[in-house]
C-alpha positions as CSV (number, residue, x, y, z in Angstrom):
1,X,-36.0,25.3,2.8
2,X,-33.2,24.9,1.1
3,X,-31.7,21.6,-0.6
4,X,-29.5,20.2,-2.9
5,X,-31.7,20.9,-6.1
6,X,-31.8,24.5,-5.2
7,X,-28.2,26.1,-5.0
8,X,-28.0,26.8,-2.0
9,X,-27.9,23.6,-0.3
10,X,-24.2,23.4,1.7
11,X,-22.8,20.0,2.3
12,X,-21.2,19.1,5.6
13,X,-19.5,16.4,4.5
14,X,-16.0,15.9,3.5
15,X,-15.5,14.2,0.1
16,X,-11.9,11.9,0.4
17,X,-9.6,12.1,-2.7
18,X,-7.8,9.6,-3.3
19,X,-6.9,9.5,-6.8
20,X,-3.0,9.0,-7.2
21,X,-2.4,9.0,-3.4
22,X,0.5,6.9,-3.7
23,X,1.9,8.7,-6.9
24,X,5.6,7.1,-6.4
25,X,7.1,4.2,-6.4
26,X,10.1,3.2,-3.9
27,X,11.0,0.0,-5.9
28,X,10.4,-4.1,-6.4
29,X,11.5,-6.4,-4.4
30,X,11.9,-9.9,-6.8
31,X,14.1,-12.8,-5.5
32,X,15.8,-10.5,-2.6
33,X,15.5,-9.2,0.7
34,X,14.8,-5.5,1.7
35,X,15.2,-4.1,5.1
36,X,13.8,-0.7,5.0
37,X,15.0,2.7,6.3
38,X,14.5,6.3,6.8
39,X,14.9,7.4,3.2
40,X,13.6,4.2,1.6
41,X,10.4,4.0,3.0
42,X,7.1,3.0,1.9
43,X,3.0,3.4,2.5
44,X,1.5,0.7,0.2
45,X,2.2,-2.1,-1.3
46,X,1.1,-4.5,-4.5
47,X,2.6,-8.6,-4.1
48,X,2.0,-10.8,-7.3
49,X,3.1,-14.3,-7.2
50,X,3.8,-16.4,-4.2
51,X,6.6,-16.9,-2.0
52,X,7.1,-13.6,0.0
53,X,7.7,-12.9,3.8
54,X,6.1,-9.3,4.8
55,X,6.3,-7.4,7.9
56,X,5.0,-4.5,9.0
57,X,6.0,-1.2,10.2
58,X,5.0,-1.1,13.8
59,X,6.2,-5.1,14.7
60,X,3.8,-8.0,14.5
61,X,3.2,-11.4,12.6
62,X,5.3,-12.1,9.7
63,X,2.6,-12.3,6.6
64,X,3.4,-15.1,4.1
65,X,-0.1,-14.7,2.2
66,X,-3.6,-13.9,2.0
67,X,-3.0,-11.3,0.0
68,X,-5.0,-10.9,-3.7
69,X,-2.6,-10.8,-6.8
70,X,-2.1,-6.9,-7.8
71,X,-4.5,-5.3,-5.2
72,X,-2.8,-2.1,-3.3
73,X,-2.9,-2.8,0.1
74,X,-1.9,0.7,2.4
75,X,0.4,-0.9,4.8
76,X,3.8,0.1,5.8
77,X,6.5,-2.8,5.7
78,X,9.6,-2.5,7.6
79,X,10.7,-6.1,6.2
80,X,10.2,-7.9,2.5
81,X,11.7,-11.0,1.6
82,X,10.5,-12.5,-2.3
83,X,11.6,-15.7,-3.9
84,X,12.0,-15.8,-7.3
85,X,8.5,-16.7,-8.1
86,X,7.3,-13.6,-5.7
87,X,7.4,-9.7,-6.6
88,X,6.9,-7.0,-4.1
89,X,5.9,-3.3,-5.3
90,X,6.4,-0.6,-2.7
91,X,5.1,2.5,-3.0
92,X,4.9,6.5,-1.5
């Protein structure tokens, strides 16, 4: 019977990579609002500070926190309002 130690043991799983998914970044949002479009659009985000308004692609709540300092979160925002003591990275 084959197995893993073997050689000829075949996985049936697939592996995710996810290493540099979201290689480039849109832009920051700091002390301004951003209304996104068509060409300036985004698939993650970082927020460090507080005093943001987020919204997401597809409609919903407006999100004004709960959100950990410098973790990427894959979301697509369609609105981003910072205060000056709020920055917003978006990212592709």
């Amino acid at each position: 019977m084959a197995n893993a130690m073997s050689g000829s043991f075949v996985s049936r799983t697939k592996s995710n990579q996810f290493v540099n998914m979201y290689s480039t970044f849109v832009g920051s949002v700091n002390d301004a609002i951003l209304d996104t479009t068509g060409s300036n659009f985004n698939t993650a985000f970082t927020v460090y500070g507080t005093g943001y308004q987020l919204k997401g692609h597809d409609g919903g709540a407006v999100m004004t926190g709960g959100f950990e300092s410098g973790s990427l979160y894959p979301i697509k925002l369609s609105y981003v309002s910072a205060s000056s003591n709020a920055r917003v990275n978006l990212f592709r």
